[in-house]
SERO-611924 format. One line per 2 residues: their letters; for each residue x, y, z of C-alpha. Coordinates in Angstrom, 2 decimals. Layout:
A> X,Y,Z | ...
# end
This chain:
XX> 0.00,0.00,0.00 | 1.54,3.29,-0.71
XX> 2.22,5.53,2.56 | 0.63,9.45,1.13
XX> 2.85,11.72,2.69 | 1.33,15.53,3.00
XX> 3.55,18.78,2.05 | 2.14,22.47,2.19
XX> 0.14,24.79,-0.11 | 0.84,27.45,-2.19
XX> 3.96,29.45,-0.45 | 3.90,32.94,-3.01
XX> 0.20,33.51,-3.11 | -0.15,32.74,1.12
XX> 3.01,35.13,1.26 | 1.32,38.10,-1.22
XX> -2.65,37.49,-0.16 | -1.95,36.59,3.55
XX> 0.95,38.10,4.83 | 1.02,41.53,2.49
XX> 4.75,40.20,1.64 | 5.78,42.23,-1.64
XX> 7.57,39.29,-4.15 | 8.58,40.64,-7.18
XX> 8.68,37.94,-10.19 | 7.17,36.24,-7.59
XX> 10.56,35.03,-6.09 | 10.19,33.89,-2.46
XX> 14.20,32.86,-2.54 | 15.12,36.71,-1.02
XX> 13.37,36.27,2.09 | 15.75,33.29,3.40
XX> 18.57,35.59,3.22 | 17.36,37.54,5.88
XX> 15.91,37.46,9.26 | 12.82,39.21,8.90
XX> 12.06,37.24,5.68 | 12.94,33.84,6.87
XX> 10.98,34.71,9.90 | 7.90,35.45,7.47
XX> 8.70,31.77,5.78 | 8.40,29.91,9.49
XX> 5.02,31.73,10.35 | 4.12,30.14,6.60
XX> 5.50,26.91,7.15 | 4.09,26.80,11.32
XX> 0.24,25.68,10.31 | 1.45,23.16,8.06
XX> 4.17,21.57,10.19 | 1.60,21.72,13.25
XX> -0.80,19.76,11.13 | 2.26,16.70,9.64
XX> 2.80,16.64,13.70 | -0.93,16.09,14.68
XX> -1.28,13.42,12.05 | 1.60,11.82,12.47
XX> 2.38,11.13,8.91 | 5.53,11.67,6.50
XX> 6.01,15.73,5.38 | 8.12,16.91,2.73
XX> 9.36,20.76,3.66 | 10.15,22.32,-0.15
XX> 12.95,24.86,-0.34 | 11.14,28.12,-1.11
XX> 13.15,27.98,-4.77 | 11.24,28.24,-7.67
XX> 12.96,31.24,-9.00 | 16.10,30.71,-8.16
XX> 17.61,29.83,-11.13 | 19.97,31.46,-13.34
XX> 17.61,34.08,-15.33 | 15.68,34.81,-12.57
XX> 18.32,35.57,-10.21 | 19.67,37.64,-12.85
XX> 16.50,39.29,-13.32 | 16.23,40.17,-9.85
XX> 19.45,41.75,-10.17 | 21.70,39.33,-8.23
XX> 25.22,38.11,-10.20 | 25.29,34.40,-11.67
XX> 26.92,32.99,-8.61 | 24.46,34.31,-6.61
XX> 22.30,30.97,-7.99 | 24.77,29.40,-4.97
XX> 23.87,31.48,-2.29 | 20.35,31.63,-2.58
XX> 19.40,27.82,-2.85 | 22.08,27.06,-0.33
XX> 20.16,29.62,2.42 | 16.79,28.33,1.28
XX> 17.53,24.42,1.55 | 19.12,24.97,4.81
XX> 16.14,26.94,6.58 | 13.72,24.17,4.76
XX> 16.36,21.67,7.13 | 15.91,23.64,9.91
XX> 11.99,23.48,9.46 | 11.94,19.74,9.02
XX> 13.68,19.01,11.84 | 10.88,19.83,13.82
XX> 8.57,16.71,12.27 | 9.57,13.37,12.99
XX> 9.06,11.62,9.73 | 10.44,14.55,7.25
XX> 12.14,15.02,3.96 | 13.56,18.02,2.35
XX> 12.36,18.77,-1.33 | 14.61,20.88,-3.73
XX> 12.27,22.97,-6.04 | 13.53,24.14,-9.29
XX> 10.82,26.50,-11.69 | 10.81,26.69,-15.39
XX> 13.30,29.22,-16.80 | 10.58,31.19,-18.43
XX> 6.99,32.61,-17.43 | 5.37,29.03,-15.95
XX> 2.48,29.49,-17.60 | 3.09,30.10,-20.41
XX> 5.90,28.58,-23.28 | 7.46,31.73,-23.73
XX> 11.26,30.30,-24.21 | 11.54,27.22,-25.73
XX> 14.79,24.62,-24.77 | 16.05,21.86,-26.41
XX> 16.66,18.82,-23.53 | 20.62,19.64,-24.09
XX> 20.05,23.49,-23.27 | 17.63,22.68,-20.45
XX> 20.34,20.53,-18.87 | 22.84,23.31,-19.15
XX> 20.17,25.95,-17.99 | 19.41,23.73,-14.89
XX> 22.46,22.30,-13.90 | 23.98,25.22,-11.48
XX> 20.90,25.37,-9.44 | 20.79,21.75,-9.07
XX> 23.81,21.25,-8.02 | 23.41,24.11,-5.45
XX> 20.49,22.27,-3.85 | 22.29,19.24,-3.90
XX> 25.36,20.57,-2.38 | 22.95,21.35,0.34
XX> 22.02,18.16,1.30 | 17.98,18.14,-0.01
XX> 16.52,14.49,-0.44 | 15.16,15.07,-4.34
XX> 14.63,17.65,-6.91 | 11.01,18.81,-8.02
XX> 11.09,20.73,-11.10 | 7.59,22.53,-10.95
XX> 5.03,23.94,-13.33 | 6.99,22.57,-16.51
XX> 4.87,23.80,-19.79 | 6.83,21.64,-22.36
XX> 8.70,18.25,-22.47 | 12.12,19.08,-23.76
XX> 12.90,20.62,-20.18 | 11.64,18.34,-18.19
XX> 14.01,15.89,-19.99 | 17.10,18.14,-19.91
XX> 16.26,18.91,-15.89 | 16.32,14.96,-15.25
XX> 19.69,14.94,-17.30 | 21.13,17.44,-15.15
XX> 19.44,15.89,-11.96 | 20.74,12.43,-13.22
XX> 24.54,14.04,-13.76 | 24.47,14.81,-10.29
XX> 22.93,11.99,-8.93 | 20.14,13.80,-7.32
XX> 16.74,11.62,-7.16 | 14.28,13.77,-9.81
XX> 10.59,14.85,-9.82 | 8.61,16.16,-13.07
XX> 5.94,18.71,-12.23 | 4.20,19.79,-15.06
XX> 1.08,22.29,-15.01 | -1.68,21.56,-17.75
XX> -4.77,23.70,-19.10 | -8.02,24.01,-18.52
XX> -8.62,21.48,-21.08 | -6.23,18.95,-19.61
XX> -3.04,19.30,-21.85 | 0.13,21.07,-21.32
XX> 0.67,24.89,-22.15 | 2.63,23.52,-24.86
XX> -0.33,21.71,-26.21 | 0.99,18.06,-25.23
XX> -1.22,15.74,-23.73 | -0.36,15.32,-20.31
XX> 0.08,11.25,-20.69 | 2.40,11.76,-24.11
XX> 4.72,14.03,-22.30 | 5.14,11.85,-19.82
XX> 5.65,9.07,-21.83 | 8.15,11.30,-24.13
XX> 10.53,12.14,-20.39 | 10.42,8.44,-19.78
XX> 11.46,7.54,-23.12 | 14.29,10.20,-23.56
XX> 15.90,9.50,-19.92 | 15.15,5.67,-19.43
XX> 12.51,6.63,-17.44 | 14.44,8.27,-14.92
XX> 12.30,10.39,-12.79 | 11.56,9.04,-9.06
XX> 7.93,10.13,-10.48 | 5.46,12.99,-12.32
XX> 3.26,15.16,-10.46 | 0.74,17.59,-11.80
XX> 0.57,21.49,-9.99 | -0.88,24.66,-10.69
XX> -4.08,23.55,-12.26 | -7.64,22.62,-10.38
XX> -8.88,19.16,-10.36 | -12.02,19.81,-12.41
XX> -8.90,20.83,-15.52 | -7.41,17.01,-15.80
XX> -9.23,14.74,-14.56 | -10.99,13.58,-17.29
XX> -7.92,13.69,-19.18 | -6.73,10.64,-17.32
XX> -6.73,7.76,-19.84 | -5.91,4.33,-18.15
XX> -2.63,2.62,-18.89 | 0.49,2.21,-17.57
XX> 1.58,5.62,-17.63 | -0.66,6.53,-14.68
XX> 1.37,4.87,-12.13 | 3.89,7.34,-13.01
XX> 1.66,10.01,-11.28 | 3.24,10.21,-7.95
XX> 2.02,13.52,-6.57 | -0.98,15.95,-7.29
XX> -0.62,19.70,-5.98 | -3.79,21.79,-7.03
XX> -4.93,25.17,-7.41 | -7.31,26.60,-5.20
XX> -9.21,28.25,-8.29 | -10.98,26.47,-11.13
XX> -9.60,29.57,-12.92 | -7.54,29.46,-16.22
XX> -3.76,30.56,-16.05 | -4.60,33.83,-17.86
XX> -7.63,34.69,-16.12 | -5.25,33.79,-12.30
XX> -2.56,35.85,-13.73 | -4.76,38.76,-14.05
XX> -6.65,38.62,-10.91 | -6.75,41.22,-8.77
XX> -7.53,39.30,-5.21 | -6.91,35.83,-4.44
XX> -9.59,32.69,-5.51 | -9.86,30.56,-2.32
XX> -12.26,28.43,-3.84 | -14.00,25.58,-2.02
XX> -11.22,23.33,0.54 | -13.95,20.74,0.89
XX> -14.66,20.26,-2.56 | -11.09,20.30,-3.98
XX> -10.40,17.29,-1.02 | -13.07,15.36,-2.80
XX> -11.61,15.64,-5.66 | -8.47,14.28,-4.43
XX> -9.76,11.94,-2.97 | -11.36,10.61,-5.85
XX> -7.92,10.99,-7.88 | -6.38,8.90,-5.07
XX> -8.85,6.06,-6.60 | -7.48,6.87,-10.34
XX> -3.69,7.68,-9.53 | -2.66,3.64,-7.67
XX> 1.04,5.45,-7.40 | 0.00,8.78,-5.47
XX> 2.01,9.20,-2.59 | 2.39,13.17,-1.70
XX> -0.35,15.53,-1.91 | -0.39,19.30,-1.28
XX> -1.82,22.77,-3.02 | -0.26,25.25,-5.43
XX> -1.94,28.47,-6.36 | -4.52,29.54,-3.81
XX> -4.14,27.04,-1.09 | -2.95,27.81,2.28
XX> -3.49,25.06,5.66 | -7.05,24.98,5.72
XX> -7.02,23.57,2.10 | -4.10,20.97,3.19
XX> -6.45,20.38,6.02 | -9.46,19.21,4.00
XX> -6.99,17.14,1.87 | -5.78,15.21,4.87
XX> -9.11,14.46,6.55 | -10.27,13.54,3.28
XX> -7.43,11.31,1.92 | -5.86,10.04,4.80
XX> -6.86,7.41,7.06 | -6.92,8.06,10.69
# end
């Protein structure tokens, strides 16, 4: 039987809508260079590690990471080897949260190099391995259990991030975000891109997890075969909202926690591989609650 282990919700929209924190390019990675800001990421993390330590069940703590990656760092206006720094500080205060569940694991997340939602900047797998490879290395340098790259729009970079993952022997995790009709940004079905990573890297990933996209936007696009026990881990928006209509919003979409656990609970009956489940966009604690009471049993 496969043991579901729980991880939190989404960290930049909790931090903008909930805490008033100011993230430009929606980088959370400047916050654990400081005290104030890594103080801001434990009173994010606190509901959420309260909740793995009332259950009693396995918690993966992600390194708050997603933009901090070459072009991003850059962006922000940070030098090249700055990529170091920042993923170094963020794994270790994701350590330094863990430690405080028993049954814990520290998750390295890496973003897409361009917008995440949509394929603005288009890799070959050989580029995307280059692209990725500093920022991997950084988070493996600091210890972190796996990699996660997350909200992938297009193949070719998930299969140059598992190169680079594999070159450093890092365990690897494919995220990729889909539409609201089910497919990738990209246009790829969500079972042929997984089936084109496999088939490019050996089938290297430790797994494929979908994020950033509401239930009600892929799962009827769920066609049975093998492929599905490749779905390890399923982290939802709050909002049954398209990318372009979330991206415009003005105030944040909370939509329904007890419906969205239903619906995880139901993809817990499609997915026989799912083993971590958490929120993206949207979601804070009381969502992750839902989840838990719903797909979890006591």
């Amino acid at each position: 039987m496969t043991v579901l282990s729980l991880t939190d919700g989404g960290l930049e929209t909790s931090l903008i809508f909930h805490q008033g924190i100011d993230l430009p390019l929606f980088a959370a990675f400047p916050l654990a260079l400081d005290d104030d800001g890594r103080s801001a990421l434990r009173a994010y993390w606190e509901p959420y590690l309260a909740l793995a330590r009332d259950r009693g069940v396995p918690f993966v703590v992600d390194t708050a990471t997603w933009r901090a990656s070459p072009d991003w760092v850059s962006r922000l206006g940070h030098a090249e080897g700055f990529v170091d720094e920042a993923n170094e500080a963020a794994a270790g205060l994701a350590w330094e949260l863990a430690s405080g569940v028993e049954e814990a694991s520290v998750n390295g997340v890496v973003g897409p190099r361009g917008d995440g939602y949509v394929v603005d900047q288009v890799m070959t797998a050989e580029q995307s391995a280059d692209y990725h490879s500093s920022q991997i290395t950084a988070l493996s340098r600091a210890g972190v259990d796996r990699v996660t790259a997350v909200t992938l729009t297009y193949p070719e970079e998930a299969v140059g991030f598992v190169e680079a993952a594999k070159a450093v022997g890092v365990p690897a995790v494919v995220s990729f975000t889909v539409e609201t009709d089910g497919r990738l940004p990209s246009g790829s079905a969500l079972k042929d891109a997984v089936e084109l990573v496999d088939e490019a890297t050996g089938a290297a990933p430790a797994g494929y997890m979908v994020n950033c996209a509401h239930p009600s936007h892929f799962e009827t696009s769920l066609p049975e075969g093998k492929w599905l026990s490749r779905i390890t881990g399923v982290r939802a928006n709050a909002s049954r909202m398209s990318h372009a209509q979330l991206d415009a919003a003005e105030e944040l979409d909370a939509g329904d926690p007890d419906d969205l656990a239903v619906r995880y609970r139901d993809l817990m009956r499609r997915l026989p591989a799912l083993s971590l489940v958490g929120g993206c966009c949207g979601t804070d604690h009381r969502h992750i609650r839902a989840i838990s009471e719903a797909c979890l049993e006591r």
